[in-house]
LONUSE-552462 format. One record per residue: x, z, y of N, C-alpha, C in turn. Coordinates in steps of 0.05 Angstrom, whole numbers, plus 5000, padded with zeros to 4 digits. Layout:
N
XZYXZYXZY/...
end
This chain:
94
066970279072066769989072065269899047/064369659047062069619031063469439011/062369518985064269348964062569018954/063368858963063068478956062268478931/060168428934059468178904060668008893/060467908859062967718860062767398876/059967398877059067098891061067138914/061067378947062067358971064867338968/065967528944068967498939069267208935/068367058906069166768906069366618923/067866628949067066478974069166458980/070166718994072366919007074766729010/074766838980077466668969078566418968/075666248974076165948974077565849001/078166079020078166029043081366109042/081866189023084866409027087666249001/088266109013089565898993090966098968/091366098936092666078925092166478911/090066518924088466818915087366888890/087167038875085466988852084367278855/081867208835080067418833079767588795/080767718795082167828763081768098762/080868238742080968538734079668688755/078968598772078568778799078968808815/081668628818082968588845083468308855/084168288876084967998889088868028882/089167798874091367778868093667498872/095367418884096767198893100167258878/101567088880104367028873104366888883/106967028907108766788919110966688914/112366458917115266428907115966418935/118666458928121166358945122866268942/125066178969127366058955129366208945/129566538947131466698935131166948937/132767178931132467388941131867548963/134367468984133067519013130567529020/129467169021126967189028125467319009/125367408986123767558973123967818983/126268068991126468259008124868219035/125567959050123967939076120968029061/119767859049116167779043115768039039/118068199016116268479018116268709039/118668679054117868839081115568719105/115568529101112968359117109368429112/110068419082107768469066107668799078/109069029080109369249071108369389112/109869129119108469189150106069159151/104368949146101968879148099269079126/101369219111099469479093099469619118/101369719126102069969151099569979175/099469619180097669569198095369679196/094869539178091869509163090469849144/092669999141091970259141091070219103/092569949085090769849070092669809054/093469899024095569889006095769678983/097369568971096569498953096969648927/094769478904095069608878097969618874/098769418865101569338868102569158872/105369168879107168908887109768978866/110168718851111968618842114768448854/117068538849118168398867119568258837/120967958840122967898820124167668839/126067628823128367458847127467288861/125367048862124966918874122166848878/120267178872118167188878116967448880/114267488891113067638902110467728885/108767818868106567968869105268118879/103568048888101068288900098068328890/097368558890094368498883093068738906/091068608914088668908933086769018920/084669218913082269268915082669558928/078869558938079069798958078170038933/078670138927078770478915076370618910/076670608940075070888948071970708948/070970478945068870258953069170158916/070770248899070570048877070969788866/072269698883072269328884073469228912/073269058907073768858928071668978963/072768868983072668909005073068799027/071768689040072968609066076068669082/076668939075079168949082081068829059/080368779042082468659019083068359026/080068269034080267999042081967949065/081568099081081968169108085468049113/087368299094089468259087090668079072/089367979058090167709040090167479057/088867459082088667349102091967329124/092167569129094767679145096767519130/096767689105099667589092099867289080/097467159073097766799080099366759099/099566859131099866709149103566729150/104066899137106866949135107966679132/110966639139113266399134115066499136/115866489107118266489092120466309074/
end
């Protein structure tokens, strides 16, 4: 897969509420209202890696929030599949 320029990433992202573009990776924090749903978001999140065949750098969990960040590896950067998934896991409700 072909690694994004930072111009197509910034685009990308304008489209993907609350994303950032940092160090190399695409990166979001979510809150929640507690723990639970913070366990839900990361098995949700953890399905949609499964899907997507597509990991993250990491995820942070803390009580009433979520970290994630993507980039593709093996491509160096950012990716369509990063976007791809930052996409998925927006659509989540929690």
């Amino acid at each position: 897969m072909k690694k994004l320029k930072e111009e197509e990433i910034t685009k990308s992202l304008k489209t993907i509420a609350g994303w950032k573009y940092l160090d190399g990776s695409i990166k979001k924090t979510f809150k929640t209202p507690g723990f639970p749903q913070t366990l839900g978001l990361v098995t949700a999140i953890g399905a949609f890696c499964q899907q997507h065949d597509h990991h993250p750098d990491y995820m942070t969990l803390k009580y009433a929030s979520v970290e994630v960040s993507f980039s593709t590896h093996s491509a160096g950067g950012i990716t369509l599949k990063d976007i791809n998934i930052a996409k998925d896991i927006n659509s989540l409700k929690f």
